[in-house]
N, C-alpha and C positions, 0 to 999 in steps of 0.2 A: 597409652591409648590417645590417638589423638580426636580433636574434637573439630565436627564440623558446622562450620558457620552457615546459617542460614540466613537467606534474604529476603526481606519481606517484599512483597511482589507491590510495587506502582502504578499510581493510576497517573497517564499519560495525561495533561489538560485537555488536551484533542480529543479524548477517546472518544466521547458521546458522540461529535460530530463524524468520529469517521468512523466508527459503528453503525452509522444510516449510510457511508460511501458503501461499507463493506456488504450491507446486505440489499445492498443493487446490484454489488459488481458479483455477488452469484447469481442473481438473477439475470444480468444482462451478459453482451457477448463482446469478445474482443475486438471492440471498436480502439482506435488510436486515443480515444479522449481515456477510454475505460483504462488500455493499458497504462496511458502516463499516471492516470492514479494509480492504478495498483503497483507501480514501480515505485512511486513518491509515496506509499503506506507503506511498502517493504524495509527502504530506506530511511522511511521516521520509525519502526519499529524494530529493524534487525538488531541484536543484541540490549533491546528494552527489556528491563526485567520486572516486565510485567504484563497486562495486555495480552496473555496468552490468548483467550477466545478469538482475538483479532488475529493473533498469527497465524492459529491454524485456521482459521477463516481465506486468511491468505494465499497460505499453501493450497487450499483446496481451492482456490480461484485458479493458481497456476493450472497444477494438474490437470483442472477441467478444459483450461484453453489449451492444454498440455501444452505447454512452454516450462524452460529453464528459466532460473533467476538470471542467469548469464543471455540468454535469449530474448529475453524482457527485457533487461538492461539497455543489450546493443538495438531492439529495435526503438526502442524509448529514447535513445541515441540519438537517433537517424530524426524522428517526428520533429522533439523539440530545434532540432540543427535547421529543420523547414518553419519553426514558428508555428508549427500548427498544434501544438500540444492541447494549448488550449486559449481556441478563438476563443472571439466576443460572441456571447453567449450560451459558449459549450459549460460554464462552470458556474457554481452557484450566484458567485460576487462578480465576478469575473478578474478573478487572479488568484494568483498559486500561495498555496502555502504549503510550504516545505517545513516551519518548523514545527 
């Protein structure tokens, strides 16, 4: 019989703070600034073993803009390629964080 390992689920240092992104971006709508976060939380969280609430927080932000992870990606693409991801004063600080 083999045995399976289980893993104790992580708390991201971020979470707190993008636990307040994530419950604007179901309330708000797919604006350019909204999408580059919700692609930059996909991307700090996809394969995090932990953080579920936020993931599917996430997925159901997709769905509701109905966009693909792959859809979101290539347009998230194109914004930051223009610099416009995120003007001065689209973002709390004003700059990204990614990790």
């Amino acid at each position: 019989m083999a045995s399976e390992v289980k893993t104790k689920d992580q708390q991201h240092p971020q979470e707190k703070r993008d636990r307040e992104i994530v419950a604007c971006l179901l309330q708000e709508t797919d604006s350019d600034r909204n999408k580059a976060e919700l692609a930059r939380l996909r991307v700090r969280y996809t394969g995090f073993p932990g953080a579920r609430e936020i993931q599917r927080h996430l997925d159901a932000v997709l769905q509701r803009w109905q966009l693909t992870e792959e859809q979101l990606f290539e347009m998230t693409r194109k914004i930051h390629a223009t610099g416009q991801a995120y003007k001065r004063g689209s973002s709390a600080d004003g700059k990204d964080d990614w990790t």
